[in-house]
KEDRENTOR-562011 format. One record per residue (C-alpha): residue in three letters; chain; x, y, z. Coordinates in steps of 0.1 Angstrom, whole numbers, plus 5000, padded with zeros to 4 digits. Example, Ala and Ser with C-alpha at 12.3 -4.5 7.8 and 13.67 -1.06 7.14 Angstrom:
2
<type = ALA mol = A X = 5123 Y = 4955 Z = 5078> .
<type = SER mol = A X = 5137 Y = 4989 Z = 5071> .
***
This chain:
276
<type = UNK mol = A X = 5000 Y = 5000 Z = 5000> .
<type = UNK mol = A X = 5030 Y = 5025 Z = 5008> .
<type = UNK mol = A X = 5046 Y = 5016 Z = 4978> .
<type = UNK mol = A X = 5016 Y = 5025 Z = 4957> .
<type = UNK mol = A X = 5014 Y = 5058 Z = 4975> .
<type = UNK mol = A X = 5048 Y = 5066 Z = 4966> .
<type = UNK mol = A X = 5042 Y = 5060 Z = 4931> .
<type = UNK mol = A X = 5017 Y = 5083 Z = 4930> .
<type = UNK mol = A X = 5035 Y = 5107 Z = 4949> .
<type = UNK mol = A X = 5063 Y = 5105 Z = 4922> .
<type = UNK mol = A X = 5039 Y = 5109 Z = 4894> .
<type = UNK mol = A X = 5024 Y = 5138 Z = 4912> .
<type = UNK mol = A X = 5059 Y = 5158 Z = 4917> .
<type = UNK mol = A X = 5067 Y = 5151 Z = 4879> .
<type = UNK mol = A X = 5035 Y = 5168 Z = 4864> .
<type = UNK mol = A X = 5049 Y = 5206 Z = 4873> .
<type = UNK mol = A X = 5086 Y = 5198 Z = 4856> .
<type = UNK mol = A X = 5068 Y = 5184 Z = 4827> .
<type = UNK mol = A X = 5040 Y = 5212 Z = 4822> .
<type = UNK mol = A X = 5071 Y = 5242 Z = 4829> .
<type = UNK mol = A X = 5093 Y = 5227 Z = 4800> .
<type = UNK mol = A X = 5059 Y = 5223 Z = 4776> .
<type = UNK mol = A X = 5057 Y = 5261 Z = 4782> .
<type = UNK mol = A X = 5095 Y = 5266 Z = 4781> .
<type = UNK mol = A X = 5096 Y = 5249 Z = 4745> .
<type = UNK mol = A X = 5064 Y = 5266 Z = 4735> .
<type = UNK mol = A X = 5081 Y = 5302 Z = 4743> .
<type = UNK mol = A X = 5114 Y = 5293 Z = 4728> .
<type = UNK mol = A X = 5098 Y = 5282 Z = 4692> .
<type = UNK mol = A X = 5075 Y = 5315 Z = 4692> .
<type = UNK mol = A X = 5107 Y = 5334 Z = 4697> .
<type = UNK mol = A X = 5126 Y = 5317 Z = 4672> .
<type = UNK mol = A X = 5101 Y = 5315 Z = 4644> .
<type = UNK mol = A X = 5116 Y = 5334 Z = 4611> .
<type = UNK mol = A X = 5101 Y = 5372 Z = 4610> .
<type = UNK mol = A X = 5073 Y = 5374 Z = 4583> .
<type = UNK mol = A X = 5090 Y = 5392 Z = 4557> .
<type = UNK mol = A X = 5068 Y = 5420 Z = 4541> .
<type = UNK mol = A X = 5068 Y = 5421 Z = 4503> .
<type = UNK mol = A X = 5069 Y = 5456 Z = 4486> .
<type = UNK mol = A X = 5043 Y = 5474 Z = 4480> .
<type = UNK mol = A X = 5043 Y = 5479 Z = 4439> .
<type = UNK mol = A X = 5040 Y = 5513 Z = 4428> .
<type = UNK mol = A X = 5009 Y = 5523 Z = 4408> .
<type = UNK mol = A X = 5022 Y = 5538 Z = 4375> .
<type = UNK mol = A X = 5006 Y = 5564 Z = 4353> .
<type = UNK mol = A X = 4987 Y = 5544 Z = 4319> .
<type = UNK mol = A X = 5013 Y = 5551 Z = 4293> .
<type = UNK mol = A X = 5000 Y = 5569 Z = 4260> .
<type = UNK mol = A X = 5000 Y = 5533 Z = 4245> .
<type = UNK mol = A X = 4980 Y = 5522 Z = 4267> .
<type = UNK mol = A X = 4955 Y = 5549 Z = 4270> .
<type = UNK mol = A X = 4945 Y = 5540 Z = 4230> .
<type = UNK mol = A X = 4943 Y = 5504 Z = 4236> .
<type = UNK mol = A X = 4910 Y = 5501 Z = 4243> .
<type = UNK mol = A X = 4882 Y = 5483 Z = 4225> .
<type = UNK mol = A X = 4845 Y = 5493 Z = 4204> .
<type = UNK mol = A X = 4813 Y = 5476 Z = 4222> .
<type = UNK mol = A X = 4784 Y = 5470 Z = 4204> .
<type = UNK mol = A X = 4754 Y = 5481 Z = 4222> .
<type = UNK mol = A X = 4730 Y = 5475 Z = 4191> .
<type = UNK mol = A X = 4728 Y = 5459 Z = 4156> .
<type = UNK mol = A X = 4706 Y = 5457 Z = 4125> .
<type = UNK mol = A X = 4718 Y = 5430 Z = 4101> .
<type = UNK mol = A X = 4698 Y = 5416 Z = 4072> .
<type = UNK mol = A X = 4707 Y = 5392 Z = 4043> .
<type = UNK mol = A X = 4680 Y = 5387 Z = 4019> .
<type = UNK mol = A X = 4651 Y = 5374 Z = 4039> .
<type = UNK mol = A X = 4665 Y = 5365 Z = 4069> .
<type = UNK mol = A X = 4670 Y = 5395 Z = 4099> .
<type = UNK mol = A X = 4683 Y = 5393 Z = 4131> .
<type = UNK mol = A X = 4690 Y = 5364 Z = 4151> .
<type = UNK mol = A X = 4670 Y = 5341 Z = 4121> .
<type = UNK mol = A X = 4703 Y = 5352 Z = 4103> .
<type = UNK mol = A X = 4724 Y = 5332 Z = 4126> .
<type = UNK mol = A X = 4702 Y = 5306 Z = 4129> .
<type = UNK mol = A X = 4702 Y = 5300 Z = 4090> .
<type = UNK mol = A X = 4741 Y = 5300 Z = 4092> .
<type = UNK mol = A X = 4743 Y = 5272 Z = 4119> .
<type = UNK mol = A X = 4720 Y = 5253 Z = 4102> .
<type = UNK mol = A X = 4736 Y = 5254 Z = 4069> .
<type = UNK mol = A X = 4774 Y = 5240 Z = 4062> .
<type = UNK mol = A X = 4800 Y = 5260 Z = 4041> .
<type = UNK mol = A X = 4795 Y = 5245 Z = 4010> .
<type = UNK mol = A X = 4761 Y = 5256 Z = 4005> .
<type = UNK mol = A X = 4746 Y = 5289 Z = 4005> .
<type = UNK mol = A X = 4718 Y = 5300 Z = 4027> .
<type = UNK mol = A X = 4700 Y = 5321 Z = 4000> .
<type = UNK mol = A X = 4665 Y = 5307 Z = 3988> .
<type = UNK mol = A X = 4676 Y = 5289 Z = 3956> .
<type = UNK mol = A X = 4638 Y = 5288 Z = 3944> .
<type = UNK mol = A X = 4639 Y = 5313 Z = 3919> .
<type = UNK mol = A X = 4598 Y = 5314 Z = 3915> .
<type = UNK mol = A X = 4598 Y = 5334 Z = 3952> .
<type = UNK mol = A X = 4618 Y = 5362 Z = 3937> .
<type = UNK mol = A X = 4593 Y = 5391 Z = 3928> .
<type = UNK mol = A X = 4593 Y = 5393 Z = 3886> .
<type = UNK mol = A X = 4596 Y = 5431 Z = 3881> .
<type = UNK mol = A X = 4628 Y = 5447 Z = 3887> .
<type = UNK mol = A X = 4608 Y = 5474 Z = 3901> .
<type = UNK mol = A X = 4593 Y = 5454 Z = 3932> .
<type = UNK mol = A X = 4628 Y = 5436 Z = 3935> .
<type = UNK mol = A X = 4644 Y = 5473 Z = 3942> .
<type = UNK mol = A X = 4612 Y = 5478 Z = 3963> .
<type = UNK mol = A X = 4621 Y = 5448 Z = 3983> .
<type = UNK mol = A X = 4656 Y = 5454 Z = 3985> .
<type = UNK mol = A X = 4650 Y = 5488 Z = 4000> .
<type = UNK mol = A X = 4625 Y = 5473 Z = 4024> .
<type = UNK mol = A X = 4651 Y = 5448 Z = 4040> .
<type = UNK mol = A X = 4677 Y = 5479 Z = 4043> .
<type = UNK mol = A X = 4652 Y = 5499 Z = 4064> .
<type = UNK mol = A X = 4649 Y = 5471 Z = 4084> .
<type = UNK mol = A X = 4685 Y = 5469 Z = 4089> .
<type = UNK mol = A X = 4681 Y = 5504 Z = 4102> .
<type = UNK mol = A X = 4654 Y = 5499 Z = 4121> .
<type = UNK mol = A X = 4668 Y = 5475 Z = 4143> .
<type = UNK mol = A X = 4699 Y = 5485 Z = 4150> .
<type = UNK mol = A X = 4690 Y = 5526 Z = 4156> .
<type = UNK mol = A X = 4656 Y = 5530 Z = 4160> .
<type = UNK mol = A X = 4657 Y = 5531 Z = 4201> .
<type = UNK mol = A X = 4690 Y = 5549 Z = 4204> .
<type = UNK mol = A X = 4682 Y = 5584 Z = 4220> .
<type = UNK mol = A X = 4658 Y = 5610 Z = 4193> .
<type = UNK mol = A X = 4671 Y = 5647 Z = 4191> .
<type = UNK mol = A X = 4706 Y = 5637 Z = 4199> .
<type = UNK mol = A X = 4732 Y = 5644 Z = 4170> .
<type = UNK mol = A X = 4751 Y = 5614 Z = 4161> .
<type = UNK mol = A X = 4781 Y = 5605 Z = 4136> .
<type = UNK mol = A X = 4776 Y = 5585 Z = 4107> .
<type = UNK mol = A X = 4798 Y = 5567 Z = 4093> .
<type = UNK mol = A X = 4793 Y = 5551 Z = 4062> .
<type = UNK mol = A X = 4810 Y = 5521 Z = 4042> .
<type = UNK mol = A X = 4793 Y = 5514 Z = 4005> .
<type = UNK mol = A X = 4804 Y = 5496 Z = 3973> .
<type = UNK mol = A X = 4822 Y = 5520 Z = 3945> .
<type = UNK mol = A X = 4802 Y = 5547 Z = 3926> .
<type = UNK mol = A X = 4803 Y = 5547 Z = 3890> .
<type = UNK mol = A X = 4778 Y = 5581 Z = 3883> .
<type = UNK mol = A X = 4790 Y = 5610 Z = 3883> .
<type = UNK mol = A X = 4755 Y = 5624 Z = 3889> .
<type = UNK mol = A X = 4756 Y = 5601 Z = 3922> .
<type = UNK mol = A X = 4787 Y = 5608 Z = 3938> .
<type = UNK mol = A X = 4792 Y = 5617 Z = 3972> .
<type = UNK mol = A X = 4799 Y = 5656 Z = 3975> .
<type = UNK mol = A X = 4806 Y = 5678 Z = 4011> .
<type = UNK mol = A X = 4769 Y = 5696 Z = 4004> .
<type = UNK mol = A X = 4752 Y = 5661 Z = 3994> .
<type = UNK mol = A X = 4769 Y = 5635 Z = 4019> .
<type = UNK mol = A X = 4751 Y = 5598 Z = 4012> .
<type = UNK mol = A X = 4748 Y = 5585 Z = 4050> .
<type = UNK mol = A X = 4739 Y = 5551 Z = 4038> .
<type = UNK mol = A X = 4712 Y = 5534 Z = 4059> .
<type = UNK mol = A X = 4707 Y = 5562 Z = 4079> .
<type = UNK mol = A X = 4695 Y = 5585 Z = 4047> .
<type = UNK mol = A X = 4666 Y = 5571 Z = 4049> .
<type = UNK mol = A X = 4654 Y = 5578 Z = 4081> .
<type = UNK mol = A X = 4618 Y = 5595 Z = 4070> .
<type = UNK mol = A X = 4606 Y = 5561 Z = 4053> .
<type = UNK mol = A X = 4612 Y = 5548 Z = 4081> .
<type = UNK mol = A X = 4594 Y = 5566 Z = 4106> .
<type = UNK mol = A X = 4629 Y = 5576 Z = 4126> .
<type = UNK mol = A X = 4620 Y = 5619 Z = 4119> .
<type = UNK mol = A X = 4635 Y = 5628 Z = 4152> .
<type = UNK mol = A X = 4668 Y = 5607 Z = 4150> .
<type = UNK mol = A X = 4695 Y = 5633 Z = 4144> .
<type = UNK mol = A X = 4721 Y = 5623 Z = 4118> .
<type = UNK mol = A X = 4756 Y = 5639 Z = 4113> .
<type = UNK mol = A X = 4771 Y = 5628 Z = 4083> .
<type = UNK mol = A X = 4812 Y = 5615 Z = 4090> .
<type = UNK mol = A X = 4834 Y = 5594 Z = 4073> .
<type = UNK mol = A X = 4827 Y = 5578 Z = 4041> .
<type = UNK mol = A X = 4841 Y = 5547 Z = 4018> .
<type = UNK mol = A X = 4827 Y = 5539 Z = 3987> .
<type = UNK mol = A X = 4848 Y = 5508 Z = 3976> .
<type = UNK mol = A X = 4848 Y = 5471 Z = 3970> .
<type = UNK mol = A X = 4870 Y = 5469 Z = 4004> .
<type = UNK mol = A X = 4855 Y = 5495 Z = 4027> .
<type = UNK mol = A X = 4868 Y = 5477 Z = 4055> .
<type = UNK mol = A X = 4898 Y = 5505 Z = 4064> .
<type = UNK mol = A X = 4868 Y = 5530 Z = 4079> .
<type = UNK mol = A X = 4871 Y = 5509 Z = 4111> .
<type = UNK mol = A X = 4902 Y = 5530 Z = 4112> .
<type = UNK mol = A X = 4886 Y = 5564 Z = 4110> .
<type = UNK mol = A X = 4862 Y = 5553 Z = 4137> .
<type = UNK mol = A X = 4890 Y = 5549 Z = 4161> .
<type = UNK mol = A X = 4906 Y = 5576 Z = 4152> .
<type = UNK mol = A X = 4873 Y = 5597 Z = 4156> .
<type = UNK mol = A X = 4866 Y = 5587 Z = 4193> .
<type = UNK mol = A X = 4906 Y = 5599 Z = 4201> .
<type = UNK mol = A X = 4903 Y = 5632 Z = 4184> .
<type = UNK mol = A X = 4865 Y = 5640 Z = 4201> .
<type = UNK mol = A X = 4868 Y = 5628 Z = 4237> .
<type = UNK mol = A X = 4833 Y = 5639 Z = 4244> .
<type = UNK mol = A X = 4812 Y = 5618 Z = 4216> .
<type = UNK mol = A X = 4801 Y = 5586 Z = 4239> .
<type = UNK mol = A X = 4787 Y = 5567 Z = 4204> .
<type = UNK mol = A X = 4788 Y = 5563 Z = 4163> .
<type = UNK mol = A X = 4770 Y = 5545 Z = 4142> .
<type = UNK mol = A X = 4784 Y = 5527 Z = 4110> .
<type = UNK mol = A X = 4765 Y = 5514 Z = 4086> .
<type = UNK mol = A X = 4769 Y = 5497 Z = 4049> .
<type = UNK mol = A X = 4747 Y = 5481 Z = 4025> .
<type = UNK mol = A X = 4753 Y = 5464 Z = 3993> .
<type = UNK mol = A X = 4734 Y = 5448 Z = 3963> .
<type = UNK mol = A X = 4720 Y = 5442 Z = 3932> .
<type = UNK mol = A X = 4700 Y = 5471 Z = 3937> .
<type = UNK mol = A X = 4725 Y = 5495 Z = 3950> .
<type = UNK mol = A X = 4749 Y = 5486 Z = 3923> .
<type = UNK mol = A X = 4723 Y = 5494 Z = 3896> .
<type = UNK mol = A X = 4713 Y = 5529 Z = 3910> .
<type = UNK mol = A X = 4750 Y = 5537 Z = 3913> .
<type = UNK mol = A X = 4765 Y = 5521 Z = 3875> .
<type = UNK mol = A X = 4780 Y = 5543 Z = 3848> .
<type = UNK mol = A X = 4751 Y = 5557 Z = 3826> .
<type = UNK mol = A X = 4747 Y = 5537 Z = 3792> .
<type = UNK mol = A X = 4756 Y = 5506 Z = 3812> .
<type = UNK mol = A X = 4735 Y = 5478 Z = 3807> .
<type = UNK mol = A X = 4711 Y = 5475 Z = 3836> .
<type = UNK mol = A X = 4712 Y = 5448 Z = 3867> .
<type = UNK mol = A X = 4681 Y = 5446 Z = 3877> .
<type = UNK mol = A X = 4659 Y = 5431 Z = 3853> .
<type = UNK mol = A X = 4622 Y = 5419 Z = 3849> .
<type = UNK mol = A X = 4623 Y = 5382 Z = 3850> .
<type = UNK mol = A X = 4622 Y = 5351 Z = 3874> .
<type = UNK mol = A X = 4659 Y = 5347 Z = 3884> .
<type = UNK mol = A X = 4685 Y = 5343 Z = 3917> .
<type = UNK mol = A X = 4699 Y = 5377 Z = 3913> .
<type = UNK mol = A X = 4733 Y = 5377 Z = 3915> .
<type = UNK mol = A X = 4745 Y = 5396 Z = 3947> .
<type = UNK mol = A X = 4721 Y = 5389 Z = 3979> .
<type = UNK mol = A X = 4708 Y = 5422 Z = 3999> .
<type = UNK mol = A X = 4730 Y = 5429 Z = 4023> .
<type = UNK mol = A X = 4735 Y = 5454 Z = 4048> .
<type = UNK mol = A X = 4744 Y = 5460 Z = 4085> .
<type = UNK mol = A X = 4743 Y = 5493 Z = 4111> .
<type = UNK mol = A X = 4765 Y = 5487 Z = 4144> .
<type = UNK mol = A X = 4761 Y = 5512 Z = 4171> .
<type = UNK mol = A X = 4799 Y = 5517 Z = 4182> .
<type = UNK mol = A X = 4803 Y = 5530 Z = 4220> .
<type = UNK mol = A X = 4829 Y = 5542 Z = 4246> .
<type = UNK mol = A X = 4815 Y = 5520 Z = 4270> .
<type = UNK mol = A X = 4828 Y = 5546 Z = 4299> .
<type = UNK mol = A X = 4816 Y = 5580 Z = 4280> .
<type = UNK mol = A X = 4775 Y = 5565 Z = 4275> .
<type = UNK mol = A X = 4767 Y = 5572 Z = 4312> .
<type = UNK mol = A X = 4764 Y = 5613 Z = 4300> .
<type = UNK mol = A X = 4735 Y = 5605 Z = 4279> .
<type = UNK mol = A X = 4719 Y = 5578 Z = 4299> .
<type = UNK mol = A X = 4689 Y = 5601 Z = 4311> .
<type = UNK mol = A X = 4679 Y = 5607 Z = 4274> .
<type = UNK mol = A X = 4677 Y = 5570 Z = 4268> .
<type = UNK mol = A X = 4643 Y = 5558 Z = 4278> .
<type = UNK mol = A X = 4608 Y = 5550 Z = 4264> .
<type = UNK mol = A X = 4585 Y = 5581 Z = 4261> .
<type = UNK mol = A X = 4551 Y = 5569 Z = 4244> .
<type = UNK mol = A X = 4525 Y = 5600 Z = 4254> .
<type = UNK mol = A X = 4488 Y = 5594 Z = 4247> .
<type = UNK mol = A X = 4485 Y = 5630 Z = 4229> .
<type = UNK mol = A X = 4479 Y = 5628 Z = 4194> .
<type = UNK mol = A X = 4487 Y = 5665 Z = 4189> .
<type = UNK mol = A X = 4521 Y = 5673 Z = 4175> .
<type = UNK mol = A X = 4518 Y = 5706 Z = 4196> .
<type = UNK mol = A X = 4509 Y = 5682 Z = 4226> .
<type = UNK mol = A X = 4542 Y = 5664 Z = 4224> .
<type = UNK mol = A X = 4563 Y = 5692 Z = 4218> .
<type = UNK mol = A X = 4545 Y = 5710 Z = 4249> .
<type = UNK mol = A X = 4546 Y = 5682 Z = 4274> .
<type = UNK mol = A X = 4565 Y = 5655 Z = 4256> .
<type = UNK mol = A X = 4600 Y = 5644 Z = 4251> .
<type = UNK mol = A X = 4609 Y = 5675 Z = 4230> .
<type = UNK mol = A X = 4596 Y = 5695 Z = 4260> .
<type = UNK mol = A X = 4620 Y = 5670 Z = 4284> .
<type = UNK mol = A X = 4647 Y = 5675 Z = 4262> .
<type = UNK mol = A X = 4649 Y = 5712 Z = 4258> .
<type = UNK mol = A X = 4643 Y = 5718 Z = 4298> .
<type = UNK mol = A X = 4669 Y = 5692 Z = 4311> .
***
């Protein structure tokens, strides 16, 4: 019975040497960990001039037709067909007979185009147009400083868009219009303070026949036939995603129930516009 006690008793007398060198390690590790080492803090340069023009276009709206297909039945045509076959209806018995109602048509699906892609961007605001077309040939039709051809966006009045202002910009009239992308750029560096554009082209049989040489035989013709160019054309409104917030507040729906002109330019949007 002693003997056990004493056991116990030496158990008991070795607890406080055991927990004192626990705390003893515990202290020494702590003091001999490695000091965290602070990394430097990296200095926030200036954007270089480079780097200020590297910026890119967004598209906030679109209008794109190709013969009878608009929008987003477009792209659903072109994922459903392959690329050794073209899209285009190959019936030529659903092609209106008269040239005149196949320039009628033609027209229609460019005002559609228009439609689309501008016809909710803000009324009474004045907006650069920038415009890329096929070549020329007439004299009599050329593009002149008092007579600028905007495109699509002549052609607002058949369209119902009176109100949409229209500034007439750059223009290319070429089989590879393509380089104006390079005057739109170089438009939003030089005039800091215009948040969007819009460009615009269209192309076909149509447009080529209004603008041939005179004398020339004609392209358009009366007949049942697959014309040989499809009616193409497409309006992209171009933004400086970080300059649209100024004209924000102009951009909503205003549908008054006045009939009267003088109503709406009373109490309507004109009346908004002119007091903001």
């Amino acid at each position: 019975m002693r003997s056990k006690l004493g056991q116990y008793l030496q158990w008991l007398l070795l607890i406080p040497p055991i927990v004192a060198a626990s705390l003893l390690g515990s202290s020494w590790t702590r003091s001999h960990k490695p000091a965290a080492v602070q990394k430097p803090a990296t200095q926030q340069t200036a954007p270089s001039e480079q780097e200020k023009r590297e910026y890119v276009l967004e598209v906030i709206s679109m209008g794109v037709t190709l013969d009878k297909y608009r929008q987003g039945k477009l792209w659903e045509a072109l994922q459903k067909g392959n690329a050794y076959a073209s899209i285009r209806e190959q019936d030529k018995e659903k092609y209106p007979w008269s040239s005149l109602d196949k320039a009628g048509m033609s027209g229609g699906r460019a005002g559609d185009s228009l439609e689309n892609g501008a016809l909710n961007t803000p009324m009474y605001f004045a907006v650069p147009i920038f415009n890329a077309e096929g070549p020329i040939e007439d004299p009599a039709m050329q593009d002149t400083p008092d007579a600028p051809i905007l495109g699509l966006a002549g052609s607002t009045s058949s369209s119902g868009m009176h109100w949409h202002l229209f500034v007439a910009s750059k223009r290319h009239f070429d089989e590879y219009p393509d380089h104006i992308l390079e005057d739109v750029f170089a438009f939003f560096d030089a005039n800091p303070d215009v948040p969007y554009i819009i460009l615009n082209s269209h192309d076909g049989m149509e447009s080529r026949d209004s603008n041939r040489l005179p004398n020339t035989p004609e392209l358009l013709k009366n007949g049942r036939y697959i014309p040989e160019m499809p009616d193409a054309s497409a309006l992209f409104v171009l933004a400086r995603r970080e300059r649209i917030d100024a004209v924000r507040k102009f951009a909503y729906d205003d549908a008054p129930p006045e009939a009267s002109v003088d109503d709406l330019n009373t109490y309507g949007v004109a009346r908004r516009l002119y007091l903001a």
